[in-house]
C-alpha positions in Angstrom: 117.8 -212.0 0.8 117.1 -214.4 -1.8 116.9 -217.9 -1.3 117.9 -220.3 -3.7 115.2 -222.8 -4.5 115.3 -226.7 -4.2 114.9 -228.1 -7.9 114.3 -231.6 -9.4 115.3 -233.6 -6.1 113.4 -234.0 -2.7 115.1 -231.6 0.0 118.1 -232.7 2.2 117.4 -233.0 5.6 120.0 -233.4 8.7 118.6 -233.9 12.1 121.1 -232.7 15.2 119.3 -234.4 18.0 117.8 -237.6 17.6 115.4 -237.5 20.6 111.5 -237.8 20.6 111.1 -234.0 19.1 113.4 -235.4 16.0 111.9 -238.7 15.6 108.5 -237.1 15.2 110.0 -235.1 12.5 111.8 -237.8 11.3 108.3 -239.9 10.5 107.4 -236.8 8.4 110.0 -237.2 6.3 110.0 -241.1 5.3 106.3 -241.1 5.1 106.6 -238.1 2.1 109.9 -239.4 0.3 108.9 -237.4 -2.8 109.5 -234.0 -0.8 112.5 -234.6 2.1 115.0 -237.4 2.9 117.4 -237.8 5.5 120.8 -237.9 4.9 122.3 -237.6 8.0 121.8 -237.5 11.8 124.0 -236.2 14.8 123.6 -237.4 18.6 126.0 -239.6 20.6 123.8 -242.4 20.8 123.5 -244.9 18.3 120.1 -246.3 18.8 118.7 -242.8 18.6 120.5 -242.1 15.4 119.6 -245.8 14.3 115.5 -244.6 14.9 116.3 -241.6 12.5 118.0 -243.3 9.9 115.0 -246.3 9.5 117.3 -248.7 8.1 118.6 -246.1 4.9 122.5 -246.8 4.7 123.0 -243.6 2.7 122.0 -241.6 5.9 125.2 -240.5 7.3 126.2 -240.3 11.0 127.5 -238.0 13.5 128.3 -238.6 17.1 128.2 -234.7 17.2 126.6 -232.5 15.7 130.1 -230.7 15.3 131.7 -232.9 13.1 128.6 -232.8 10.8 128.7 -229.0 10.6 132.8 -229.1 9.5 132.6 -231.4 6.6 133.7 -228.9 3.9 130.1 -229.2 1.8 126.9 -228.8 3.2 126.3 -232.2 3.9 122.2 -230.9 3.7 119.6 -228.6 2.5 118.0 -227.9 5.9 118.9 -228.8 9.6 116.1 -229.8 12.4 117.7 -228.6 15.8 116.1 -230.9 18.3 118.4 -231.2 20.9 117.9 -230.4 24.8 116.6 -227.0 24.8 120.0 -225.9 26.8 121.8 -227.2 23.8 120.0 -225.3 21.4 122.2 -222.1 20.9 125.4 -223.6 19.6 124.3 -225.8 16.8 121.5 -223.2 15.5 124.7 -220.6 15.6 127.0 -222.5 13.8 124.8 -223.7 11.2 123.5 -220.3 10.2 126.7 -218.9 9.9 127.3 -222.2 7.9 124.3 -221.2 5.6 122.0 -224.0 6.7 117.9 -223.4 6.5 117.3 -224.1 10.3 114.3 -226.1 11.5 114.4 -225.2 15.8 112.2 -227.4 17.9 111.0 -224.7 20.9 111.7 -223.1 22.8 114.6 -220.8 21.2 116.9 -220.6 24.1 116.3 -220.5 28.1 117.1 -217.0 28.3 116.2 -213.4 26.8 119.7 -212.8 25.6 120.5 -216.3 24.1 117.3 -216.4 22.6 118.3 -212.9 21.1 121.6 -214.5 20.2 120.4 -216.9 17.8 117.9 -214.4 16.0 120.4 -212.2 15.3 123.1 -214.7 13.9 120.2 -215.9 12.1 119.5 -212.4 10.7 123.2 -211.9 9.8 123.1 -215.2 7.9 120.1 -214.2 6.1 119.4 -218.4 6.5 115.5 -219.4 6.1 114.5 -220.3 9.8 111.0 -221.1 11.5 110.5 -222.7 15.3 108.9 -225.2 15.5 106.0 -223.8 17.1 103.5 -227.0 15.7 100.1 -224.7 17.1 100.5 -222.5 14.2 100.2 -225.4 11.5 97.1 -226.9 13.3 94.4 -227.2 11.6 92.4 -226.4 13.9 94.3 -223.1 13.9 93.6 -222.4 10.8 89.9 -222.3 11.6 89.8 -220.3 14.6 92.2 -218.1 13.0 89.9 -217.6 9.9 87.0 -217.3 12.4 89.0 -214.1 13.9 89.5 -213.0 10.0 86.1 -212.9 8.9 85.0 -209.9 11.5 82.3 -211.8 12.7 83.5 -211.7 16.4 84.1 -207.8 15.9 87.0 -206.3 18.3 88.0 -209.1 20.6 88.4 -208.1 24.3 88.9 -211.0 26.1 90.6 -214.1 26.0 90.4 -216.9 28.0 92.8 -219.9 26.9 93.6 -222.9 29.3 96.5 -225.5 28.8 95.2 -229.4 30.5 98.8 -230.8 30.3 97.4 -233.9 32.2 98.3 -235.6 34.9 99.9 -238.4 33.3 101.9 -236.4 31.0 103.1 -233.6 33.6 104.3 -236.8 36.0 106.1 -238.4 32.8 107.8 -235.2 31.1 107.6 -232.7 34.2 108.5 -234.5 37.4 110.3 -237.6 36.1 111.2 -236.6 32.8 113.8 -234.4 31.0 112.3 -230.7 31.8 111.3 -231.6 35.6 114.3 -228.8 36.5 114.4 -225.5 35.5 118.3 -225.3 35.8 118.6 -228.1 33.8 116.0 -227.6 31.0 113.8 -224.6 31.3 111.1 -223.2 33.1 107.6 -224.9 32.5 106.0 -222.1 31.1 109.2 -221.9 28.4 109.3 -225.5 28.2 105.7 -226.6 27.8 103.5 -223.1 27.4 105.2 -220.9 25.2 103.2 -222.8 22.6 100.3 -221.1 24.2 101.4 -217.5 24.5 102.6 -217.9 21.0 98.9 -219.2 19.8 97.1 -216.7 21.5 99.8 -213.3 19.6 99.2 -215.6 16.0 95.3 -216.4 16.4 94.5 -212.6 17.6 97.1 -210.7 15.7 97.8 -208.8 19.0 100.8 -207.7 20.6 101.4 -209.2 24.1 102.5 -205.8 25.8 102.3 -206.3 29.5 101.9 -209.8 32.0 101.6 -210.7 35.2 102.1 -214.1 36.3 101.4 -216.6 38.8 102.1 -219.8 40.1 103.8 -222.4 42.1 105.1 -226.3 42.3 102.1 -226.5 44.5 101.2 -231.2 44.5 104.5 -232.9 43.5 106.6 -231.9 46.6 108.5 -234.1 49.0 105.9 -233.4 52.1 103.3 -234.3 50.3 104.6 -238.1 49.8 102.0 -240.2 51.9 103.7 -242.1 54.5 103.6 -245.3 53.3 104.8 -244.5 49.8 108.4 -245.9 48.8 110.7 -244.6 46.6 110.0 -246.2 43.7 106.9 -247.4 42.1 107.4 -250.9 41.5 108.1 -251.6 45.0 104.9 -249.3 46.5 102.0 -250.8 48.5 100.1 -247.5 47.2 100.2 -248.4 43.7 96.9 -249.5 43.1 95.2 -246.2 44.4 98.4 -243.5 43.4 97.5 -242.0 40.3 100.8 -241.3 39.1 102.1 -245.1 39.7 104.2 -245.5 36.8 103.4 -249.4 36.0 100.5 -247.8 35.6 101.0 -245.0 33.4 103.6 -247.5 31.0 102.9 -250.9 30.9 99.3 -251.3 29.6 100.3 -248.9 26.7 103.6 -251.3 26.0 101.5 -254.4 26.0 98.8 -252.7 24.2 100.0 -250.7 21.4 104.0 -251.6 21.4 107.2 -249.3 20.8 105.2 -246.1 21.0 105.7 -242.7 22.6 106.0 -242.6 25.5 107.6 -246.1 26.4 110.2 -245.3 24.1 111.3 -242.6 25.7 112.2 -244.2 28.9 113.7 -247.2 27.1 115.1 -248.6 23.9 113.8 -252.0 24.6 110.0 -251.7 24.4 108.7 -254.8 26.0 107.6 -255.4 28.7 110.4 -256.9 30.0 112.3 -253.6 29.2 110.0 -251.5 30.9 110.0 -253.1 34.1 114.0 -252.7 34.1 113.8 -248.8 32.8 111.1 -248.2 36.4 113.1 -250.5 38.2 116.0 -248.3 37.5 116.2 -245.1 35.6 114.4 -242.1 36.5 110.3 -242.7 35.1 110.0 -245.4 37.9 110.8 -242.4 40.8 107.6 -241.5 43.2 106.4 -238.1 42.1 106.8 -237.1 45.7 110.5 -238.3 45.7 111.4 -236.5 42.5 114.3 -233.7 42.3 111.4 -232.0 40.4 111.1 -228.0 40.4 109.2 -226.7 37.9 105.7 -225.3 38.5 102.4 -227.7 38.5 100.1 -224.7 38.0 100.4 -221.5 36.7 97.9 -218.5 35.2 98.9 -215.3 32.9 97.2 -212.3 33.0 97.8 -210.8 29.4 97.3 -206.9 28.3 97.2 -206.5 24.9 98.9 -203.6 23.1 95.8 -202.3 22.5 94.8 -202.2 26.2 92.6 -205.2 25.8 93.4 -208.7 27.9 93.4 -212.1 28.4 94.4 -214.9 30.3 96.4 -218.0 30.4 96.3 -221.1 32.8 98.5 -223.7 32.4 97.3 -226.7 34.9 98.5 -230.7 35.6 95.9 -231.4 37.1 93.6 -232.2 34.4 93.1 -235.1 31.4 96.0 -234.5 28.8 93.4 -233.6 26.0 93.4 -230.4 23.7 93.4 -226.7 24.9 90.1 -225.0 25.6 90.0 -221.4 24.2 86.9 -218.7 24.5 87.3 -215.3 22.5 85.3 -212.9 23.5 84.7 -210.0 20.6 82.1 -206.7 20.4 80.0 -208.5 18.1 80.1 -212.3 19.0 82.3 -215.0 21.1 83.7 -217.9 19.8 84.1 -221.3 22.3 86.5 -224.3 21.3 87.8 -227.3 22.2 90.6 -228.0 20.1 89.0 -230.1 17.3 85.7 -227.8 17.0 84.6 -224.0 17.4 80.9 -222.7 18.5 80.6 -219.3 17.3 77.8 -216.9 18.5 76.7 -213.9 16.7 75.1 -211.7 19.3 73.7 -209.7 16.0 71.8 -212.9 15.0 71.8 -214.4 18.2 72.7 -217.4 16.2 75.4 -220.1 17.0 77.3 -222.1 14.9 79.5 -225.2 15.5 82.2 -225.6 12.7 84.2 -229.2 12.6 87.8 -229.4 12.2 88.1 -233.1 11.4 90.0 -235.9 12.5 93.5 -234.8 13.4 95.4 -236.9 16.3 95.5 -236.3 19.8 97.1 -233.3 21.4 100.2 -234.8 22.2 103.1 -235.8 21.0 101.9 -239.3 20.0 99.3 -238.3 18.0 101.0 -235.7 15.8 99.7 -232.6 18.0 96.3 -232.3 16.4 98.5 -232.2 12.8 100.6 -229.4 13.7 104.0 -231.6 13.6 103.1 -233.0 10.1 102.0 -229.2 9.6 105.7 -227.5 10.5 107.6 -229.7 8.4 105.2 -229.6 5.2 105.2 -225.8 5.5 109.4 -225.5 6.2 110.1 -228.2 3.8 107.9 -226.4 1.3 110.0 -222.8 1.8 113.3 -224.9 1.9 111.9 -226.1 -1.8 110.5 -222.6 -3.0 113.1 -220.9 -1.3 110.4 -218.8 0.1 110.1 -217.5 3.9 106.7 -216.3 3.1 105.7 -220.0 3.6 106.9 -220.1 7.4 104.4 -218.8 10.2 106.5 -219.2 12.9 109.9 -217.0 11.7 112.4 -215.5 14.0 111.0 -212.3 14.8 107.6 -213.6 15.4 108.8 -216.3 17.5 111.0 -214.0 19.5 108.5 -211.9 20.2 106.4 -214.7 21.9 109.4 -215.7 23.9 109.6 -212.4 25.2 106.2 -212.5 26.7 107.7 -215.7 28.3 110.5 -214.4 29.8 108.6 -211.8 31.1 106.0 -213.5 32.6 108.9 -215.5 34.4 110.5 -212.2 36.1 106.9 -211.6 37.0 106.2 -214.3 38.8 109.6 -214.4 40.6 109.1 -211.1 41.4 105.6 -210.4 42.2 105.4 -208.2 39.8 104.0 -206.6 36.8 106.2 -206.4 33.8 106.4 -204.7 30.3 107.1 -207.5 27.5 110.2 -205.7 25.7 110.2 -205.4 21.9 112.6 -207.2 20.0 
């Protein structure tokens, strides 16, 4: 299909879901006025939609992202789907048959056939569409990936790839936070991983065919709550020694750097004042051990590629919350990284080589995920503006293709089992 190009004017942007995910994008756009503006935003609440806006009366708002999808003219070039990940199928639906270029934070969907669902209404549209899988646009990526390129690892037979989420972040996002439950968000491997599965099919160019999985929500259970522990943090005697103590985890980054992620997503006032309500009463004050928490703490993947060769995948909590660690292993060398550098050996030369990446912001989702948020939305907003899909790494087919591994390394760990990864 051809896509008409963007010409003379900075592309239209409209962000359904004015969360964390769509703030992030959000900062994108008002720090490169010259290529995207908003011009409107859809969520119920008002201070969300305030964030998105930044003070621009010409944005327009939505209470739902609904209403903003029946106004008789596209109301914008491209949408960024950010909602909840169960709210994720309706919107991208409707605004593909709407003719919208869609923007879709990850995951897709929560399951195999709603995650089809949207592919093929996006298909049927013929709409440009990427997900927002930010590991593609890393830079960092881009130099293992032109590591893999050059040959000088040979064949690769192994992989070894391990996700630190942290114990911090897996306490605020993963026990306490939003995607804690599977039946209200997704599973963790869905939720938080399929970044990783995704990496690993881009970076190698190879087909995950067939997984087996493992894992369990082994630490943050009600049993293991130590018997002095109360309820909530703020009223523990354990504070000092828990770990996971969430005065501890909040309030020196309030008083130290301000209205940053992640105080601001347990509260719209970002003092200090405000923080001691939100863990006095909202759900990021909770002991880890007194959660409703169900998603998994630790998990490993083993992968085999289409080509019979394999991998494998360990997500863990239980770690710093810093960059993921990959080795490749190839016929004719290895490569070792770390997230912002790669050591590559040639076992021809016996020589090793350390290549930089440079500077590019902490893993997570305060520091631009080593450049791959900044990285999605230059590349989309760049296709949007060409009218070219050629410029999108993360498309619907690939993207459902990485899911799949997903869904199937789910049944398999359910099941005990090992399972074939369907095509699309």
């Amino acid at each position: 299909m051809q896509h008409t190009p963007v010409v003379g004017r900075p592309v239209r942007i409209a962000v359904i879901g004015a969360g964390n995910r769509g703030q992030s994008y959000a900062r994108w756009v008002h720090a490169n006025p010259d290529r995207a503006r908003i011009v409107a935003v859809a969520d119920p609440r008002p201070f969300q939609r305030g964030v998105i806006a930044a003070g621009d009366p010409d944005v327009r708002h939505f209470e739902d992202w609904r209403e903003l999808v029946a106004e008789p003219e596209r109301v914008a070039d491209m949408v960024i789907v950010s909602t909840q990940d169960r709210q994720h199928v309706e919107p991208a639906v409707a605004c593909a048959e709407r003719g919208y270029a869609i923007l879709m934070e990850k995951p897709l969907a929560p399951t195999e056939e709603e995650s089809r669902r949207i592919v093929a209404a996006i298909e049927s549209a013929g709409v440009l569409f990427g997900v927002c899988h930010v590991m593609r646009y890393m830079p960092y990526t881009d130099l293992v990936k032109s590591v893999v390129d050059s040959g000088v690892l040979g064949d690769i037979i192994n992989v070894q790839h391990l996700e630190p989420v942290g114990w911090w972040h897996m306490a605020h996002s993963y026990v306490r936070g939003p995607w804690r439950r599977e039946d209200l968000a997704t599973p963790m491997l869905l939720a938080k991983s399929s970044h990783d599965l995704d990496w690993i099919r881009y970076v190698t160019g190879k087909r995950i065919a067939a997984v087996a999985s493992f894992g369990s929500r082994h630490h943050f259970r009600h049993e293991n709550k130590p018997a002095l522990a109360a309820d909530r943090c703020l009223d523990c005697p354990l504070q000092d020694t828990c770990p996971y103590a969430a005065q501890k985890l909040y309030l020196p980054v309030v008083r130290e750097e301000g209205a940053v992620w992640p105080v601001t997503v347990i509260t719209d006032d970002a003092t200090e004042e405000g923080v001691i309500e939100a863990l006095r009463t909202g759900p990021y004050g909770v002991c880890v051990y007194a959660a409703d928490n169900t998603v998994v703490d630790n998990q490993v993947v083993a992968l085999q590629f289409e080509d019979g060769t394999a991998g494998t995948f360990t997500m863990t909590a239980f770690s710093e919350q810093e960059h993921r660690k990959t080795q490749l292993f190839g016929s004719h060398g290895m490569l070792d990284g770390d997230g912002e550098r790669v050591r590559v050996t040639d076992f021809r030369t016996g020589e090793s080589t350390v290549h930089e990446t440079g500077p590019t912001g902490a893993a997570n989702a305060g520091g631009d995920h080593g450049g791959g948020d900044g990285g999605v939305m230059s590349a989309f907003v760049a296709a949007v503006a060409a009218g070219d899909p050629d410029l999108i790494r993360s498309g619907p087919r690939e993207s459902l293709d990485s899911h799949l591994a997903v869904f199937a390394a789910e049944r398999s760990r359910h099941a005990g089992t090992v399972e074939a990864v369907p095509r699309y």
